[in-house]
C-alpha positions in Angstrom: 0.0 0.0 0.0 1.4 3.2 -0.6 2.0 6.0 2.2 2.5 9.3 2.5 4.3 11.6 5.0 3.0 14.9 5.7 6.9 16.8 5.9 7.4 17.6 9.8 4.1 16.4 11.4 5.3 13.0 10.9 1.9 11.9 10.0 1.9 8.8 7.8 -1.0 7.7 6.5 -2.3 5.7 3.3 -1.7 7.2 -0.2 -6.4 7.8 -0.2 -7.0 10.2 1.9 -11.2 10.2 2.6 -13.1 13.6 1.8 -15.8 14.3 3.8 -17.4 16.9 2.3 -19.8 14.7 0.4 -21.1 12.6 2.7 -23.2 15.5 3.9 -25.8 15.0 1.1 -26.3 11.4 2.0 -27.9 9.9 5.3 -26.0 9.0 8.4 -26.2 5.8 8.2 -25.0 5.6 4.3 -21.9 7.5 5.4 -21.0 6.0 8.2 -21.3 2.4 5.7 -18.4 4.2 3.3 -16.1 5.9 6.1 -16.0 2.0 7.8 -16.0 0.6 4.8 -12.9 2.8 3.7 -11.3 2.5 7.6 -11.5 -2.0 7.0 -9.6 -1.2 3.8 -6.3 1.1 5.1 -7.6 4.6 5.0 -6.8 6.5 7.8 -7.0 9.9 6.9 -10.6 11.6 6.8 -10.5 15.3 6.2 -14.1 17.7 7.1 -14.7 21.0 7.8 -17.1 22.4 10.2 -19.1 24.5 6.8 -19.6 21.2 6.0 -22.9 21.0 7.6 -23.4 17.6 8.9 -20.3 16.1 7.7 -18.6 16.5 10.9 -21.6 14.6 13.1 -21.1 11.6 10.6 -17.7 11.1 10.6 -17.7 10.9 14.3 -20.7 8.9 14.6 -18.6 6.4 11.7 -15.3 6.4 13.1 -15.4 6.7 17.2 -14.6 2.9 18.1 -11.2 3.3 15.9 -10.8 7.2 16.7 -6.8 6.5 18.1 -6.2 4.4 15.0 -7.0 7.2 12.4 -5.6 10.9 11.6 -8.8 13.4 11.5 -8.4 16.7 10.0 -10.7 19.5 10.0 -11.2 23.3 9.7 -12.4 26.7 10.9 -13.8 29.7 8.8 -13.7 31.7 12.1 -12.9 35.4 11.4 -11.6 35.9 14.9 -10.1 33.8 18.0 -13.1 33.6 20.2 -15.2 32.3 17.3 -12.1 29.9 16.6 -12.5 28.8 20.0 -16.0 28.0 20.0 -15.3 26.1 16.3 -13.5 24.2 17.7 -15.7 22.8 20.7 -18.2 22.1 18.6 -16.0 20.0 15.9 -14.6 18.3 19.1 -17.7 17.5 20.2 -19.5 16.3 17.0 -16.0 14.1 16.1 -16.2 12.6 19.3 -12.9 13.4 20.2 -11.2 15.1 22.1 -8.2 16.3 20.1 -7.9 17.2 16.0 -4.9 15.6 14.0 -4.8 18.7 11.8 -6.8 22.1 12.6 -6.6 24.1 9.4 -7.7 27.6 8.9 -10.7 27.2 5.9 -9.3 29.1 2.7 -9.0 32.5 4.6 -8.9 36.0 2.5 -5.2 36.2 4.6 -2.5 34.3 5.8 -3.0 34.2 9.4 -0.4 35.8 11.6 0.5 36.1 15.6 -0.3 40.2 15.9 -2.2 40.8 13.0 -5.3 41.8 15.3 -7.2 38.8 14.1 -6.4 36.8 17.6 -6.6 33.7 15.1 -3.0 32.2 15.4 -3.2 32.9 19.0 -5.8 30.9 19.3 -4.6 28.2 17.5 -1.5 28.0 19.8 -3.7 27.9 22.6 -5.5 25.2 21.4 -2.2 23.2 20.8 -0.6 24.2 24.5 -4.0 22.3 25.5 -3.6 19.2 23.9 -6.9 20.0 21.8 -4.8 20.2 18.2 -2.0 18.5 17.5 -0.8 20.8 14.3 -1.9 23.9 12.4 -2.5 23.8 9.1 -4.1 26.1 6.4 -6.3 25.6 3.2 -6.2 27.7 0.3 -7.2 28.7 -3.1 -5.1 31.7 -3.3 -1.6 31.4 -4.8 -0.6 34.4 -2.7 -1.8 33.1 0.4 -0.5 30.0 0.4 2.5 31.3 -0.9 2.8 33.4 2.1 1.3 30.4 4.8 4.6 28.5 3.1 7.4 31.1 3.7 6.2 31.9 7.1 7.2 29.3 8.9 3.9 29.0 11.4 2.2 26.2 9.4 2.9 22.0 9.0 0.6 21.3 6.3 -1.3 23.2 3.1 -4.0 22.3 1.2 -4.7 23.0 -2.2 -6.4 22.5 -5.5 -3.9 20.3 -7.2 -4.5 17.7 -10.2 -2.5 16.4 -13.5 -4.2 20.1 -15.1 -2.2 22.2 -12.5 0.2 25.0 -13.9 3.8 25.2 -12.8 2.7 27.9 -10.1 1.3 24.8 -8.4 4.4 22.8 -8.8 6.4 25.8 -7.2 4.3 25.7 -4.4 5.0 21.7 -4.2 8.4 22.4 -4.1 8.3 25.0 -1.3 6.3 22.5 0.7 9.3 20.1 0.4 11.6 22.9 1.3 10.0 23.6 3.8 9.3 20.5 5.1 5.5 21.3 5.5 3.1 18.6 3.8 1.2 19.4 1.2 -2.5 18.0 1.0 -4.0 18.2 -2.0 -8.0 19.0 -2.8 -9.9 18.6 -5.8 -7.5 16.0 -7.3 -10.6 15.8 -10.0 -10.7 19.0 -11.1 -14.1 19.5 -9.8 -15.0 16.2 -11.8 -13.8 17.8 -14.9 -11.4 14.7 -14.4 -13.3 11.4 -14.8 -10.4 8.8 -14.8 -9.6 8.2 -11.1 -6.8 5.9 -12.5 -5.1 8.5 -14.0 -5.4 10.9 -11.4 -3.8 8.8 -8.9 -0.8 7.7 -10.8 -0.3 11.1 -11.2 -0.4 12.0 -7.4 1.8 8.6 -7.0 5.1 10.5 -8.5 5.0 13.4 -5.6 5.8 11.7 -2.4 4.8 14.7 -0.1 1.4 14.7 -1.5 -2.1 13.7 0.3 -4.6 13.2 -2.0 -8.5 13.4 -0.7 -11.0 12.0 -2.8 -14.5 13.1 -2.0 -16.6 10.1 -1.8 -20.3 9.9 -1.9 -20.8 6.8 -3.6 -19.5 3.0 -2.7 -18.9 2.5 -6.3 -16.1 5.4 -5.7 -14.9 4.2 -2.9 -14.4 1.2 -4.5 -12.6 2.4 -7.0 -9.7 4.3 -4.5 -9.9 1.3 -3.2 -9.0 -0.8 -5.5 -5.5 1.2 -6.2 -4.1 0.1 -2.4 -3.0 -2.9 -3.2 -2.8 -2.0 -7.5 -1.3 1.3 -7.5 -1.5 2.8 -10.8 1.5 4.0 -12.1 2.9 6.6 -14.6 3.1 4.8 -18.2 2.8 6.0 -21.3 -0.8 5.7 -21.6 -1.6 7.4 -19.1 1.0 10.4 -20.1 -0.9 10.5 -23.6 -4.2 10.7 -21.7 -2.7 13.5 -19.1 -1.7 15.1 -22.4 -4.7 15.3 -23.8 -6.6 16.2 -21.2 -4.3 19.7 -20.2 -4.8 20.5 -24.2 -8.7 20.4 -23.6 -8.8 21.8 -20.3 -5.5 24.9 -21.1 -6.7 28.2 -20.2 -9.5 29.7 -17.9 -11.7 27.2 -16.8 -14.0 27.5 -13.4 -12.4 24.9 -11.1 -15.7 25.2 -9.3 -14.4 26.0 -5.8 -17.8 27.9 -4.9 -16.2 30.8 -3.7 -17.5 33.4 -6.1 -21.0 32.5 -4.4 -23.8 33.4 -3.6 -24.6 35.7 -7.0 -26.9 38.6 -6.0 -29.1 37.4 -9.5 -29.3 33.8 -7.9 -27.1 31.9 -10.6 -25.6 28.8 -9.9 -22.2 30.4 -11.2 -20.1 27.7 -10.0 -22.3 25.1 -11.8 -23.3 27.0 -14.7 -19.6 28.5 -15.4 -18.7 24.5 -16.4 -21.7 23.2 -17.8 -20.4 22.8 -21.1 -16.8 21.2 -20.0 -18.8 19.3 -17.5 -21.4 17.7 -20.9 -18.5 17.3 -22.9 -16.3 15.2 -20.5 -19.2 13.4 -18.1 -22.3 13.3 -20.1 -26.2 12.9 -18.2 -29.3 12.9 -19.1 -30.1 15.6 -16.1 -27.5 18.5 -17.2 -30.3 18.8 -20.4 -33.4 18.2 -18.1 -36.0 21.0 -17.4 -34.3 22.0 -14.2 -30.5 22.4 -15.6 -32.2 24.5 -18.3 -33.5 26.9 -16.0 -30.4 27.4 -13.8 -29.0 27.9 -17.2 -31.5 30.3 -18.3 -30.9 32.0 -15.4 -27.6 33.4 -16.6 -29.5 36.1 -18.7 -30.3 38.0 -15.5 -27.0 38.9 -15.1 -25.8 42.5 -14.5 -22.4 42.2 -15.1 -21.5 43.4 -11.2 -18.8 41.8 -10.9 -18.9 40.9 -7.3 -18.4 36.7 -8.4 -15.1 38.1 -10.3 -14.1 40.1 -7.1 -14.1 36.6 -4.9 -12.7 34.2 -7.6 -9.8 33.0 -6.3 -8.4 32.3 -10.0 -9.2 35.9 -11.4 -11.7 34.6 -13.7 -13.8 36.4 -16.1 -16.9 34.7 -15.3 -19.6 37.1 -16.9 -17.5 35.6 -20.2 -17.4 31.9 -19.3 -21.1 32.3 -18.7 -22.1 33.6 -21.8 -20.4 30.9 -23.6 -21.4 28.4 -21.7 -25.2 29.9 -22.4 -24.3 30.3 -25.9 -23.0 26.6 -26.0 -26.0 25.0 -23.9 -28.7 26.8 -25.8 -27.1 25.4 -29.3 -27.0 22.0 -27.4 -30.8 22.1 -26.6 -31.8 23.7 -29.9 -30.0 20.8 -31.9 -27.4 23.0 -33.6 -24.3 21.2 -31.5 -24.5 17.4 -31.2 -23.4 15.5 -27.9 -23.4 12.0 -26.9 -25.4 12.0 -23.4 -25.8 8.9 -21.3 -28.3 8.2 -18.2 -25.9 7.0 -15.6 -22.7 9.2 -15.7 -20.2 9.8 -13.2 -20.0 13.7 -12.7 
């Protein structure tokens, strides 16, 4: 099975991490299935949030009989250090635990800093003189944040978007991560499911050996699949370099990772949705992104006034007012007949 080290927390855990994030749109009983089920088959990293609704609540209702043989990380969005405080009781107490692996600061607008009025770090340290965290990390979509989390020193681990269509600004931050020794976890190894071919994606993780992967898993038939790779790791060959290949050709140049964070739209559009619907037909097909429902979020985009308040949050500087359009432009040529897709009913998106 392959392992990974996260640098200086000398945390080593199994090559699949577990996202939680998903599990929230299931029941409790469905998740808790998947997070044993993945627990009996070597994964012993499970990363949630406390935005993550409910995810937190299952994951401790799955995994408290094994709690001391697993590595829980989760986050804070908490704008100052009492709320931090109070964050963290309550993800303590819906884990069933009484101590985080990894307590990460949730993709904040700023690297976090003892003194920078915030009370944040403080807070963090306090919760680690107490035994309640064991190390501070930080999750980011910002290069120049995590950039900055990297060269100060104060954190053990980052996470970030990072997949086989990352730029080299990515890879630069890999490689200050090794410097560094800090470990790099990486999110949305599927490009938002732009990415469909989990084999690929993980030999591609497989060549860095300070990257964490989590896959979000909602579905046994994904699990499976991760699965599947512990004891058949895939690997870099040259098939899968000619499919990498082929896939950063397609995907070069602004594309909406859909991270969410340009949300909510003051006009009510799904942005984050809507901005990819055309990448999203063209790579993972269904019958629903046509359906009567898809074609009003769609539709939707015409009530757009151009603000540009989502452009303001992106994290990736995106013109989304453009990508819109021509996704609307695109989808409307797709319903009308005018542009011919292949759709299937049951597709993995």
């Amino acid at each position: 099975m392959d392992r990974v080290t996260l640098g200086k927390t000398g945390i080593t855990v199994c090559r699949n991490g577990f996202g939680a994030l998903p599990i929230q749109r299931i029941g409790k009983e469905d998740a808790a299935y998947l997070v044993r089920k993945a627990y009996e088959n070597g994964v012993n990293f499970f990363d949630t949030a406390r935005a993550y609704t409910d995810s937190e609540e299952k994951l401790g209702y799955a995994t408290s009989s094994f709690r001391d043989k697993i590595f829980i990380a989760t986050k804070t969005a908490a704008k100052n250090g009492e709320d931090l405080k109070k964050d963290l009781e309550t993800s303590l107490s819906l884990l069933k635990t009484d101590y985080i692996d990894i307590y990460q600061f949730h993709n904040p607008p700023f690297c976090p800093k003892p003194g920078d009025g915030t009370g944040l770090y403080e807070a963090m340290l306090e919760a680690k003189n107490e035994g309640k965290i064991r190390h501070i990390g930080i999750t980011n979509h910002r290069l120049g944040v995590a950039k900055e989390a990297i060269e100060s020193g104060l954190y053990e681990t980052l996470q970030f978007p990072f997949s086989y269509i990352s730029g080299e600004k990515e890879m630069e931050l890999l490689a200050m991560c090794r410097e560094k020794e800090m470990g790099f976890i990486a999110m949305k190894g599927l490009a938002g499911g732009l990415l469909n071919n989990s084999r690929v994606c993980y030999a591609f993780m497989s060549q860095f050996d300070n990257v964490l992967p989590i896959w979000g898993v909602q579905r046994e038939r994904e699990l499976d699949e991760w699965l599947s790779y512990n004891d058949n790791p895939p690997v870099m060959d040259e098939e899968v370099k000619s499919i990498i290949e082929k896939d950063r050709k397609e995907l070069s140049g602004d594309f909406c990772r859909g991270c969410g964070y340009c949300m909510p739209c003051p006009m009510g559009i799904q942005i984050s949705e809507c901005a990819r619907m055309i990448q999203m037909i063209r790579r993972s097909p269904s019958e629903g992104q046509l359906g009567t429902d898809a074609q009003a979020m769609m539709a939707n985009i015409h009530n757009c006034v151009k603000c540009g308040k989502c452009m303001d949050k992106c994290p990736y500087s995106l013109p989304i007012p453009t990508l819109l359009e021509k996704n609307l432009e695109d989808y409307e040529a797709i319903i009308e007949g005018r542009i011919e897709v292949a759709i299937t009913k049951d597709a993995r998106n």
